[in-house]
C-alpha positions as CSV (number, residue, x, y, z in Angstrom):
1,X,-85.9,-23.3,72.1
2,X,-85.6,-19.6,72.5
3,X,-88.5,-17.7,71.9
4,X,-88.2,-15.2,68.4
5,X,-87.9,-11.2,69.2
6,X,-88.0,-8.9,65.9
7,X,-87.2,-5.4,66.0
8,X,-87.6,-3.3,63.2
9,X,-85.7,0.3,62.9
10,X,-87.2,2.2,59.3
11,X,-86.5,5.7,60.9
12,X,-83.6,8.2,60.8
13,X,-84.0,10.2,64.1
14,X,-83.0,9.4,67.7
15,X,-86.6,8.4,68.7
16,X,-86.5,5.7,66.2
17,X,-83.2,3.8,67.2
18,X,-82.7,4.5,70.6
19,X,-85.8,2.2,71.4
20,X,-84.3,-0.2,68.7
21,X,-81.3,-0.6,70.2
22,X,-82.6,-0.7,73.6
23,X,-85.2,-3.3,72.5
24,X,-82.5,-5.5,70.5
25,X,-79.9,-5.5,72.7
26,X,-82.7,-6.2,75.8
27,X,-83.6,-9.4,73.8
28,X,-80.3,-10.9,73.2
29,X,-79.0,-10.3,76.7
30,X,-82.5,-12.5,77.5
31,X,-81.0,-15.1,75.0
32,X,-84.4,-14.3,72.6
33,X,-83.6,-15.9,69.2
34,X,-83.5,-11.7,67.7
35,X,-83.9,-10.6,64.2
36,X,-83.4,-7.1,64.1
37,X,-84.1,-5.3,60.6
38,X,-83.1,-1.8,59.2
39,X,-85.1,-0.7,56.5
40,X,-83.9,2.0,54.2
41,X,-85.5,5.0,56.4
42,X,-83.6,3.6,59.3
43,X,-80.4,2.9,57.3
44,X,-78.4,6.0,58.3
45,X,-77.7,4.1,61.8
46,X,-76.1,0.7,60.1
47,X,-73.5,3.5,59.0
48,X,-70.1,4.3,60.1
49,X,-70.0,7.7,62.1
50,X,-73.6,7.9,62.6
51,X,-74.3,7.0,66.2
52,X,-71.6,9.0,67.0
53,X,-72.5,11.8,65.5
54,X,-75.8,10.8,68.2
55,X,-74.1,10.8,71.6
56,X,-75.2,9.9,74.6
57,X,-79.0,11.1,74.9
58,X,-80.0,12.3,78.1
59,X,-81.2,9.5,80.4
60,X,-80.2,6.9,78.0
61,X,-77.0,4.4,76.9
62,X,-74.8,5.6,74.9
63,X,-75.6,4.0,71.8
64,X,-72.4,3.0,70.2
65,X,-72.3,0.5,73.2
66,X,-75.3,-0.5,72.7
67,X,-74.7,-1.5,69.2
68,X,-71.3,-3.2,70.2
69,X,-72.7,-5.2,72.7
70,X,-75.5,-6.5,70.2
71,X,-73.0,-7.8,67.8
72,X,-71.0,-8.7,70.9
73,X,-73.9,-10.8,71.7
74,X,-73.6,-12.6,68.1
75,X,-76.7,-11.5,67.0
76,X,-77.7,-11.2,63.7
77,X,-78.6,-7.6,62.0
78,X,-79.7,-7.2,58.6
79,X,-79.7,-4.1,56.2
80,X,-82.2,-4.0,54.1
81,X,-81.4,-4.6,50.6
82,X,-83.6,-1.7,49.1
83,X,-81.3,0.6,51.4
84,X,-78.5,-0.1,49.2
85,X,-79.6,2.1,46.0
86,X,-82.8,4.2,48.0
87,X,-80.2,5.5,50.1
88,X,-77.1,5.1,48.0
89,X,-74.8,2.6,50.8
90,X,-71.9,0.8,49.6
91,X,-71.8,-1.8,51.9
92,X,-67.9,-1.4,52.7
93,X,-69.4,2.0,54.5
94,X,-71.3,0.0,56.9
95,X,-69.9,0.3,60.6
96,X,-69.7,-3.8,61.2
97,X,-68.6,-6.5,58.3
98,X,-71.1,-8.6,60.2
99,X,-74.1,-6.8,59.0
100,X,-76.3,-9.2,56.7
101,X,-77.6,-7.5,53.9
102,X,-81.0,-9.1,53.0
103,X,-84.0,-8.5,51.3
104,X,-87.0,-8.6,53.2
105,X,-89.2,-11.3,52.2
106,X,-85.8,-13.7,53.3
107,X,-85.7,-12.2,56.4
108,X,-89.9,-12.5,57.0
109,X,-88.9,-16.4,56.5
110,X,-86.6,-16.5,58.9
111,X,-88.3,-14.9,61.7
112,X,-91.8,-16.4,60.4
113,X,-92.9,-17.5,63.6
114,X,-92.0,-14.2,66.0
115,X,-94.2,-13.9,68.6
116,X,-92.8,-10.4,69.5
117,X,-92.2,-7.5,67.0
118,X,-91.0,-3.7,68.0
119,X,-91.4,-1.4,65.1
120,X,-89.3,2.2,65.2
C-alpha cells in the first residue's frame, strides 16, 4: 500500500501554489496515495484562467502543466466546500469537472492516517 501524501494550498499568491503543485504532482508521479486540498484562500487556483493569468515563473514549470499532469495522474483534488459562498465559485467555473468539492472534516477522514502533510 502506497504511503498517504497531503498537500494543502489556502493561499492566493504564486508562493503558495507553485510549491503545491510542485509538491502534488512530485507525489503522484511517486505513486503516493495524494490528497491535495484547496481551502477557500487558495481557491482562486481551482479556477478557470487563473494559472494562466500566472505564467511560467522564473526557474520553475509552468503551472498549467503541472496541474494537467496531476489530474493526468488520476489524482484526486478537492475544493473546499466553504470556498463555494466565502469566495462566491459556482462550481461550473472550476477549470476541471474532476474537482471534488468537499468539506473538510470528509476529506481529514480520508487522508486520516497521512504521514506527510505540505501546507501553502
Amino acid at each position: 500500500m502506497a504511503e498517504k501524501m497531503i498537500v494543502i494550498c489556502n493561499g492566493a499568491t504564486s508562493a503558495n501554489i507553485m510549491p503545491t503543485l510542485v509538491f502534488a504532482t512530485s507525489g503522484a508521479a511517486l505513486d503516493y496515495e495524494l490528497y491535495c486540498i484547496f481551502l477557500p484562500a487558495g481557491s482562486k487556483w481551482l479556477l478557470k484562467g487563473e494559472l494562466e493569468k500566472l505564467g511560467t515563473p522564473k526557474g520553475m514549470p509552468n503551472p498549467v502543466e503541472l496541474f494537467n499532469s496531476l489530474m493526468e495522474f488520476g489524482k484526486e483534488v478537492v475544493l473546499c466546500e466553504l470556498a463555494l459562498e466565502n469566495q462566491d465559485i459556482d462550481p461550473k467555473d472550476l477549470r476541471d469537472e474532476r474537482i471534488k468539492i468537499e468539506k473538510v472534516p470528509t476529506f481529514m477522514l480520508d487522508a486520516e492516517t497521512g504521514v506527510q502533510t505540505y501546507v501553502f
